[in-house]
C-alpha positions as CSV (number, residue, x, y, z in Angstrom):
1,X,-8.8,-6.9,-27.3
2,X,-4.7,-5.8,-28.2
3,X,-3.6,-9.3,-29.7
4,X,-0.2,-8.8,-28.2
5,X,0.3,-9.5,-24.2
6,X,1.3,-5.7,-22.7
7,X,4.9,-5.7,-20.3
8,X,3.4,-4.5,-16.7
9,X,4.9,-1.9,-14.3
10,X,4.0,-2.7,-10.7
11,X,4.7,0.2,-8.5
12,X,4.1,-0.3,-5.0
13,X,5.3,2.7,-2.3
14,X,5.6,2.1,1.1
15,X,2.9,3.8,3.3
16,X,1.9,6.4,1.0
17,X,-1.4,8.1,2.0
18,X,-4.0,8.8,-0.9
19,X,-3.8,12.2,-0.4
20,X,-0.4,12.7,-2.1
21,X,-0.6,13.5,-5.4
22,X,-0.7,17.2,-7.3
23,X,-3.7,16.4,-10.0
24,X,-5.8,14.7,-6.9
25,X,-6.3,17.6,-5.1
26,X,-2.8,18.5,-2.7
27,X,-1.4,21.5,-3.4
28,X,1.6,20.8,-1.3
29,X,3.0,18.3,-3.3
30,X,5.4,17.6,-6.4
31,X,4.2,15.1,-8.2
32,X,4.2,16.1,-11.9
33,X,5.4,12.7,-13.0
34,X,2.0,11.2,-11.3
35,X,0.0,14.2,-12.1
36,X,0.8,12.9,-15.9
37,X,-0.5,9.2,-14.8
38,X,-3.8,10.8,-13.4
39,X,-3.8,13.1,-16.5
40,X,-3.8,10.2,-19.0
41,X,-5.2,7.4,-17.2
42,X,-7.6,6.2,-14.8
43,X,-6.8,7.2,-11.0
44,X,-9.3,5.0,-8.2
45,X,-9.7,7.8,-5.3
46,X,-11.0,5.6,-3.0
47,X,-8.7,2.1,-2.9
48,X,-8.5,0.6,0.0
49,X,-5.8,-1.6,1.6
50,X,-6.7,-5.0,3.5
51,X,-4.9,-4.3,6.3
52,X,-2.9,-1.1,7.8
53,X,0.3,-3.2,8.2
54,X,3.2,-3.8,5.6
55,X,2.7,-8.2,5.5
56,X,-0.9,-8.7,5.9
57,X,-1.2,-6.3,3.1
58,X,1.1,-7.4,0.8
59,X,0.0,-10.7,1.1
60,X,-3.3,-9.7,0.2
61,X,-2.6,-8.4,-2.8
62,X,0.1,-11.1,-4.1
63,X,-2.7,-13.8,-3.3
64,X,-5.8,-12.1,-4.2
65,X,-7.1,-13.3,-1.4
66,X,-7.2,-11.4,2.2
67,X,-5.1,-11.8,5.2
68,X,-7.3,-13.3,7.6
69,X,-8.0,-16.1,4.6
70,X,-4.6,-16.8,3.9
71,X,-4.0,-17.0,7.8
72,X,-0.6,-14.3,7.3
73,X,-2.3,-11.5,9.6
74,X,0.9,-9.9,11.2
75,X,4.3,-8.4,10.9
76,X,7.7,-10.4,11.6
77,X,5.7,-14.2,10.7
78,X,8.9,-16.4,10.8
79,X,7.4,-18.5,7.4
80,X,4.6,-18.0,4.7
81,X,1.8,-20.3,5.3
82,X,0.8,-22.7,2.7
83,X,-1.3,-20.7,0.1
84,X,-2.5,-20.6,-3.5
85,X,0.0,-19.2,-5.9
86,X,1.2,-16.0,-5.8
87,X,0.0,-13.7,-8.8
88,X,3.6,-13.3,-9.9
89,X,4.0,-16.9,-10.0
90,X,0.7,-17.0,-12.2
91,X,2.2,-14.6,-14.2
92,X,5.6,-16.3,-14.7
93,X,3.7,-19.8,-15.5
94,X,1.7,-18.3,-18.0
95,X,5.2,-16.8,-20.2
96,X,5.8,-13.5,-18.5
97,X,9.7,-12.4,-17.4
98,X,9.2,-11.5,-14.0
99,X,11.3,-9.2,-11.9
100,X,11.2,-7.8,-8.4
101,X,13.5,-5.0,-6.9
102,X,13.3,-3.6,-3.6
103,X,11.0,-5.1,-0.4
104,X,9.1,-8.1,-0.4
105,X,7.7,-8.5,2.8
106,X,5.0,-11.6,3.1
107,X,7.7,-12.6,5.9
108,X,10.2,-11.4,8.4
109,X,13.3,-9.6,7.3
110,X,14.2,-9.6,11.6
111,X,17.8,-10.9,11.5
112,X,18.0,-12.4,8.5
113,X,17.1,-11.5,4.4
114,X,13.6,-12.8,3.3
115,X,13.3,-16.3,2.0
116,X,12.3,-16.7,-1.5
117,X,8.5,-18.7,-2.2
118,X,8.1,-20.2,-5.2
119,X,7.3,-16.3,-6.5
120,X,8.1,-16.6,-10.1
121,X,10.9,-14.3,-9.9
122,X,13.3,-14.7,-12.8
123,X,15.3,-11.4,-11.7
124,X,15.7,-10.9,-7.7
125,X,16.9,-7.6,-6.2
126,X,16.1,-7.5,-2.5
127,X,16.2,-4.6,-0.3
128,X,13.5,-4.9,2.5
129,X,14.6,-1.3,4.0
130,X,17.5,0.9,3.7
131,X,19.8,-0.1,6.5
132,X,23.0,-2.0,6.6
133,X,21.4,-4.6,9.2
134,X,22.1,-7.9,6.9
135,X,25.0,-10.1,6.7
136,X,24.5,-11.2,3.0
137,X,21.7,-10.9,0.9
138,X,20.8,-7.5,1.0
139,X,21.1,-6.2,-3.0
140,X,21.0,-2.5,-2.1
141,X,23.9,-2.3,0.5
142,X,25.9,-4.1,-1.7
143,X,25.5,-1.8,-4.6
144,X,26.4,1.3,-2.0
145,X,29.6,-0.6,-0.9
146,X,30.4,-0.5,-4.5
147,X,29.9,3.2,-5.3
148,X,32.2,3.4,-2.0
149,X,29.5,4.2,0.5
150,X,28.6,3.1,3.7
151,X,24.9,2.9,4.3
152,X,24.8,3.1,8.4
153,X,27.3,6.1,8.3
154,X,25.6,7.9,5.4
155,X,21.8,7.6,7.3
156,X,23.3,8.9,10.7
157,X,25.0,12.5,8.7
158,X,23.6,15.4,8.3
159,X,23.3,15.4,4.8
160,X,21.6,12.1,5.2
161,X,22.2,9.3,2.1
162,X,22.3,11.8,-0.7
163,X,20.2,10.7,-4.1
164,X,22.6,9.0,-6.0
165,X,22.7,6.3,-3.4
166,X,19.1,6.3,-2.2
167,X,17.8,2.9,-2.4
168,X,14.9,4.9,-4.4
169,X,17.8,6.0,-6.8
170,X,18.7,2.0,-6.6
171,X,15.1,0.4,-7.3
172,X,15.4,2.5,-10.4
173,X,18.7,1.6,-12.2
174,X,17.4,-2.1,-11.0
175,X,14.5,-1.1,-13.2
176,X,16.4,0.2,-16.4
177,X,18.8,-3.3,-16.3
178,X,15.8,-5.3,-16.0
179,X,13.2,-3.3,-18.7
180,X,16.5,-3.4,-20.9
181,X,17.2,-6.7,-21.2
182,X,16.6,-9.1,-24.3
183,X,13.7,-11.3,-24.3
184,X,11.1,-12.6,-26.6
185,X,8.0,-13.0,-23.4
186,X,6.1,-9.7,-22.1
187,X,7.4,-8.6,-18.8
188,X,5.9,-7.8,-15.2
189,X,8.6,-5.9,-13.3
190,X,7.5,-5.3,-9.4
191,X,9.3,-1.8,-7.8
192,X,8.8,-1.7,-3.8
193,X,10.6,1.1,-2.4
194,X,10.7,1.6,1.1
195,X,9.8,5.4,1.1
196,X,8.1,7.0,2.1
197,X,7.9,4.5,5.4
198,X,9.6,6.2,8.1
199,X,11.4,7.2,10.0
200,X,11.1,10.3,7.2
201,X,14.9,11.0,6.0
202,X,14.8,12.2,2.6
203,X,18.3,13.5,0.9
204,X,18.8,16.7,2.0
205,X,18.7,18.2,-1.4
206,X,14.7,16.8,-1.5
207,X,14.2,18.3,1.9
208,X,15.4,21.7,0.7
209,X,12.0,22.2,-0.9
210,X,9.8,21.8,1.3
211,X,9.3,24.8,4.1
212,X,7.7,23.1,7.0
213,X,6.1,26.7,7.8
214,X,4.1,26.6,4.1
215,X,2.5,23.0,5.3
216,X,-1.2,22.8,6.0
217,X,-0.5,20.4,8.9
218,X,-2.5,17.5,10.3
219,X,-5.8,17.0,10.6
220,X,-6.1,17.3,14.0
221,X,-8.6,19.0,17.0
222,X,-7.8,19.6,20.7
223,X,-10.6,17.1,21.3
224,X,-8.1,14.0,19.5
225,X,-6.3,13.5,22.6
226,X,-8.7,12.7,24.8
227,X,-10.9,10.8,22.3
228,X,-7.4,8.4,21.9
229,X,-7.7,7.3,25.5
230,X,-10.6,5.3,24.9
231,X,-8.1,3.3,22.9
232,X,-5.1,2.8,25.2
233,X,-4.9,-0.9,25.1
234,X,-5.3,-1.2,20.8
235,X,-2.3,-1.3,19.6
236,X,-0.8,1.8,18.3
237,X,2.9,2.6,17.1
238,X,2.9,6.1,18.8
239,X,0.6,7.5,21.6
240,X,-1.7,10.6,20.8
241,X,-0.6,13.9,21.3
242,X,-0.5,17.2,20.0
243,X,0.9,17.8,16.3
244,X,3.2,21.1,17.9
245,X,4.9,18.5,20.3
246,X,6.0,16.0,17.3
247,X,7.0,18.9,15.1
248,X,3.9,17.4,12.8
249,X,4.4,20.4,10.1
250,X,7.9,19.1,9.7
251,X,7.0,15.4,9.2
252,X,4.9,16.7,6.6
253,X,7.4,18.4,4.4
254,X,9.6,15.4,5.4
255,X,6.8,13.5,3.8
256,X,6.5,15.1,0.5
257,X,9.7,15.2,0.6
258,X,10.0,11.6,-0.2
259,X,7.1,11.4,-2.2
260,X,9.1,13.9,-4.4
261,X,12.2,11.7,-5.1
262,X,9.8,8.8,-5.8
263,X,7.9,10.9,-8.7
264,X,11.3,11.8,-10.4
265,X,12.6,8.5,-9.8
266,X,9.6,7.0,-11.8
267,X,10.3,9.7,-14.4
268,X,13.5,8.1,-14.9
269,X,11.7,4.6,-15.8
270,X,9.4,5.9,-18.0
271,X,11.7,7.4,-19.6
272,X,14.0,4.3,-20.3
273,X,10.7,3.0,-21.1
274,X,10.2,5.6,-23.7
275,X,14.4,4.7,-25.1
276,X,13.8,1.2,-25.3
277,X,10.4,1.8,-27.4
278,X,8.5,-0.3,-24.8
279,X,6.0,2.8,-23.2
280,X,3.0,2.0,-25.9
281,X,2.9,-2.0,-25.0
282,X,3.5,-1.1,-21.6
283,X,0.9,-0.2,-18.4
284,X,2.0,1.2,-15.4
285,X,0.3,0.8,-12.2
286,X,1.3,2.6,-9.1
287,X,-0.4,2.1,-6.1
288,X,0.9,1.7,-1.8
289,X,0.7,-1.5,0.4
290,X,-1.3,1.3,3.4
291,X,-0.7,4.5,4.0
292,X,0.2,6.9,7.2
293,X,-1.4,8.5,9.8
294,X,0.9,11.4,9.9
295,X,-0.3,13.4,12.7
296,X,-3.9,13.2,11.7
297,X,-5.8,13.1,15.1
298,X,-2.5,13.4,16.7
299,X,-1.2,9.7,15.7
300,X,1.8,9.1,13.5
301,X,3.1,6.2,11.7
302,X,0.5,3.0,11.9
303,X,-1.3,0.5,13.9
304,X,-5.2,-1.1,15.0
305,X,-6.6,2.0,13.3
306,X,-8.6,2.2,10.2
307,X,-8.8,6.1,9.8
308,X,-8.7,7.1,6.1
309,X,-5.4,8.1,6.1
310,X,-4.2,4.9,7.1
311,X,-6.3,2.4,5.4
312,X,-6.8,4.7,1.5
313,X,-4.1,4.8,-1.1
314,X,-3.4,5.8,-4.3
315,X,-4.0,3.4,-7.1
316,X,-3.6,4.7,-10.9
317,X,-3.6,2.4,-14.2
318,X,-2.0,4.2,-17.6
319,X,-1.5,3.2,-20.8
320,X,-2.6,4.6,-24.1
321,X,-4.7,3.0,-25.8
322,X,-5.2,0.7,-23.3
323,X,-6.5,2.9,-20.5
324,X,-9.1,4.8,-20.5
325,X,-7.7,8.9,-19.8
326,X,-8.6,11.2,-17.8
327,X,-11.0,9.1,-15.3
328,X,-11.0,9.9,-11.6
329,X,-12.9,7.3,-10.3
330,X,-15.0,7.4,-6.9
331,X,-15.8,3.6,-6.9
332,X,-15.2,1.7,-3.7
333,X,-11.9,-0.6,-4.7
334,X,-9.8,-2.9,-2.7
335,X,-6.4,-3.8,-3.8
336,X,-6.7,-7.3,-4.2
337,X,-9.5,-6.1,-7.0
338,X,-5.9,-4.6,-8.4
339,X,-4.1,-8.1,-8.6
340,X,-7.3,-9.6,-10.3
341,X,-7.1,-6.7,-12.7
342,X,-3.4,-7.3,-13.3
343,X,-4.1,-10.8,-14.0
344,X,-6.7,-10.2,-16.4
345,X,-4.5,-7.6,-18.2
346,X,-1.8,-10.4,-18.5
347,X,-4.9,-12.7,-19.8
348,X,-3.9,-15.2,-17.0
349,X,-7.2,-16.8,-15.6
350,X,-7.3,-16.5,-11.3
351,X,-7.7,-19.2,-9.1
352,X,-11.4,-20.2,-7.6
353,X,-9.9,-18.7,-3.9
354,X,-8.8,-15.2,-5.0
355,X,-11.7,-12.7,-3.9
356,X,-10.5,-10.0,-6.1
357,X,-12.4,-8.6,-8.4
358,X,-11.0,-6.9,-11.6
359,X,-11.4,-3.2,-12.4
360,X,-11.2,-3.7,-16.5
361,X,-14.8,-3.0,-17.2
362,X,-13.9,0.4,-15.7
363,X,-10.6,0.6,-17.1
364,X,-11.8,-0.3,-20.6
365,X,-14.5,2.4,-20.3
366,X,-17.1,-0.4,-20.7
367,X,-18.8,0.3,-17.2
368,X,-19.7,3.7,-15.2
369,X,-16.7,4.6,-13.0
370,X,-17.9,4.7,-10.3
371,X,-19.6,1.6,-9.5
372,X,-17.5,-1.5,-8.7
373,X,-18.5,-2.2,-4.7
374,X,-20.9,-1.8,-2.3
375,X,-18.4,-1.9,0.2
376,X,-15.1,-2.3,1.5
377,X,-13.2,-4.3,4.3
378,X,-9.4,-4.0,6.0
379,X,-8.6,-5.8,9.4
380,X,-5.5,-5.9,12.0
381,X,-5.6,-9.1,13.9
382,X,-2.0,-9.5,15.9
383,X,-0.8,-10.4,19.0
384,X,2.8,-8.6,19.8
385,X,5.5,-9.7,22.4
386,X,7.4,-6.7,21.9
387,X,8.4,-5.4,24.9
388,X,6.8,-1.9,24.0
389,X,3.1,-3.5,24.3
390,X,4.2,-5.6,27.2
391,X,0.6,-6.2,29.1
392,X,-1.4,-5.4,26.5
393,X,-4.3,-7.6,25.2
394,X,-4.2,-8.6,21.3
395,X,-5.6,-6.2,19.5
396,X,-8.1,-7.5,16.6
397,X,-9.7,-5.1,15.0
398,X,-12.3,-4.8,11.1
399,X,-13.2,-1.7,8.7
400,X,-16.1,-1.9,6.7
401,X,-16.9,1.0,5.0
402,X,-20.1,1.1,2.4
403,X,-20.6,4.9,0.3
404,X,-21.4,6.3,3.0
405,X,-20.5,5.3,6.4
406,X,-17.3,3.6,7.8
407,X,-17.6,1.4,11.3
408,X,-15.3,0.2,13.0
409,X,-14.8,-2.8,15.6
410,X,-12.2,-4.0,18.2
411,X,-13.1,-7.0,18.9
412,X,-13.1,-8.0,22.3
413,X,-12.9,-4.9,24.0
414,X,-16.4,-3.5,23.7
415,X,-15.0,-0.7,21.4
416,X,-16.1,0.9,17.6
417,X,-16.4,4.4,16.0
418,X,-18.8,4.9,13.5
419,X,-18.6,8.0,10.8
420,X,-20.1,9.7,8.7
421,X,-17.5,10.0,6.2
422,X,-20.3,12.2,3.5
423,X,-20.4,14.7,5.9
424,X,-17.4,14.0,8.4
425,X,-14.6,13.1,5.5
426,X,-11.7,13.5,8.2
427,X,-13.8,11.2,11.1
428,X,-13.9,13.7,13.9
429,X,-17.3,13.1,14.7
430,X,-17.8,9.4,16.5
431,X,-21.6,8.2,16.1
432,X,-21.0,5.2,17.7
433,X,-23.0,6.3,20.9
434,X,-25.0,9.0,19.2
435,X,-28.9,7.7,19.7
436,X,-29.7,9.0,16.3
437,X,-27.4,6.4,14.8
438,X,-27.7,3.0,16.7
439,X,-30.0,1.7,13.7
440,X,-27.5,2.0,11.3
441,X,-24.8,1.0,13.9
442,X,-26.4,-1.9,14.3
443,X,-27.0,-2.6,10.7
444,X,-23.7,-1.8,9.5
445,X,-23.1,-4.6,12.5
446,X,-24.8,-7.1,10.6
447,X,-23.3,-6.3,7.3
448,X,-20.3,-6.0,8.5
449,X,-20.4,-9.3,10.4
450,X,-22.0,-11.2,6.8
451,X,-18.9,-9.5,5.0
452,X,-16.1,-11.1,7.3
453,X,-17.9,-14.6,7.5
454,X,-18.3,-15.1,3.8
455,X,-14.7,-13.3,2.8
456,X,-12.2,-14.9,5.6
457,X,-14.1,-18.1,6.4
458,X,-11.8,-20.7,4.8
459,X,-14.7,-24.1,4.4
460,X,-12.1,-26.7,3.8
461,X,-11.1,-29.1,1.1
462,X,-13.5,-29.8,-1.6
463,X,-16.7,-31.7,-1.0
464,X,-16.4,-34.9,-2.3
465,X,-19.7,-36.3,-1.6
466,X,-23.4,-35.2,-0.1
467,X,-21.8,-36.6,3.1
């Protein structure tokens, strides 16, 4: 055990798909800053997010605990619902500085800036997406009104808002006044860009260097559109169709695009990390609330699906001496395991709700990497009333994916897939009528059904008595 408490870097994209990253395998990409993280630390290939959706998510993984548990299941929730502390809070109780910069999102931003919870925040930059749609509150506008900018004019030209102003560009110099400031306590500093979320607007000079033509494309067959229509009234944020009609080679380079600014903007912070003589006593951890279905099966953005695309993220830990290097682990994770793990890094003890469980044995090299699940869960439950899905029946929806198989239910609506992701990795082959397969339907079923019962079933106050 290091005898001193490390500072902790909490970077969290903005649905970033797992399969972004140089040293994991894309070719496509630019990534050398997090080719370097992979390089000398541990990288979990296989994270999963608790929910496809920005909230649900993030209040997963602030909590520890999943969405369905802490009863915060949707997007644009007017309030937070009473729930156990949040980990930066645990963190800030226990001695740590803590600072935020960039989205929040456990509630609404819609018409007004995010309340604050009682989040432990000493240092408060908030910028829930890059638009000038705020009266007051909004951090990041303000800073481009003072370099002279105007936000809603810059995102509408053709140049787009060039670098120096991206609210990328901004989470960082938030980062470097934070990291830079004098203290005595460790540090946890949480960066939540909004990129690469769409709609996908890089700065022109980023777009320059990627040739849509040189893309590999979506993972997509003819047979995707049809296969869709089974699924017309689950909620969706755009309706299948071919990748050639939505330009999806484009909205690729677009993609990486962004993902390339965010890799030289966390350059920049290691670097001040490096100035200030904080990098050894510091770990980083860069991860994604979901990711993006970015023409795969001819879908884009998000919704009630669970397709790996959508539901896998990156998730790397790095710090020498710390971290164990050069470990690509295949381990089924879940992010909340990621807020227990930051918590145990921090040596703060979690709370008897959280369900996380924390990935130090692996991270330590004291356990095989890759073990740490048997399985792992994500859900969508939502109603919307936006005119958009006017007519349309909630759509509640559960993942559970073991080593080898993922199913899928929508509940309600006498609907599931089933794949065999060992031999079908991109899910184009549905099982969940093949006759072959309906015993281990039926199993994953049960397992499936156990999981969610003993994970999201809140039992009440504490027992008092036998009765």
């Amino acid at each position: 055990m290091h005898p001193v408490r490390p500072n902790i870097l909490w970077y969290c994209t903005d649905q970033q798909r797992f399969d972004t990253i140089g040293a994991l395998g894309n070719p496509h990409v630019n990534t050398p800053i997090l080719d370097g993280l992979v390089r000398g630390g541990t990288a979990f290939t296989h994270a999963y997010c608790q929910s496809p959706i920005c909230t649900p998510s993030r209040s997963s993984f602030m909590t520890g605990m999943y969405p369905s548990r802490i009863h915060n299941c949707r997007n644009g929730n007017g309030s937070f619902p009473n729930h156990p502390p949040l980990i930066s809070k645990m963190l800030a109780d226990s001695g740590y500085d803590c600072g935020m910069a960039g989205k929040f999102h456990l509630q609404s931003s819609g018409r007004r800036t995010e309340p604050r919870l009682d989040d432990g925040y000493r240092y408060w930059r908030f910028s829930h997406a890059p638009r000038d749609d705020w009266a007051q509150g909004h951090d990041y506008a303000d800073w481009v009104r003072e370099q002279g900018g105007d936000l809603d004019d810059l995102r509408e030209s053709e140049g787009r808002v060039p670098a120096e102003l991206h609210q990328t560009t901004w989470i960082t110099e938030c980062a470097r006044e934070f990291i830079t400031q004098d203290r005595e306590d460790p540090w946890f500093l949480t960066l939540n860009p909004y990129d690469p979320h769409p709609p996908f607007i890089p700065p022109q000079s980023y777009a320059d260097r990627f040739d849509p033509d040189k893309m590999p494309g979506p993972h997509f067959r003819e047979s995707d559109i049809d296969f869709q229509k089974r699924f017309s009234e689950i909620v969706f944020q755009t309706e299948a169709a071919h990748p050639d009609i939505f330009n999806g080679r484009n909205v690729q380079a677009l993609y990486y695009a962004m993902i390339a600014q965010i890799d030289d903007q966390l350059g920049r912070i290691l670097d001040c990390l490096e100035e200030a003589g904080q990098r050894e006593n510091t770990i980083v951890v860069f991860t994604s609330d979901h990711g993006e279905a970015l023409g795969d099966h001819g879908l884009l953005y998000k919704g009630c699906r669970f397709y790996e695309g959508l539901v896998r993220v990156p998730l790397i830990f790095h710090c020498p001496g710390r971290i164990s290097a050069g470990i690509e682990s295949e381990a089924l994770v879940e992010l909340i395991d990621m807020s227990a793990t930051i918590l145990e890094m921090a040596g703060v003890s979690a709370h008897d709700d959280q369900q996380g469980r924390s990935l130090m044995p692996i991270l330590r090299g004291d356990a095989p990497p890759g073990d740490h699940r048997e399985f792992v869960r994500s859900e969508y439950f939502d109603t919307l009333d936006a005119p958009e899905y006017s007519g349309k029946p909630p759509s509640y929806g559960t993942m559970y994916r073991d080593r080898r198989y993922k199913l899928v239910l929508y509940h309600g609506h006498d609907l599931g897939e089933l794949y065999d992701l060992e031999n079908d990795p991109w899910e184009f082959s549905d099982l969940w009528n093949d006759r072959a397969h309906q015993s281990v339907k039926h199993e994953l079923i049960r397992s499936s059904f156990n999981a969610s019962m003993l994970q999201s079933v809140d039992v009440g106050p504490p027992r008092i008595a036998p009765m």
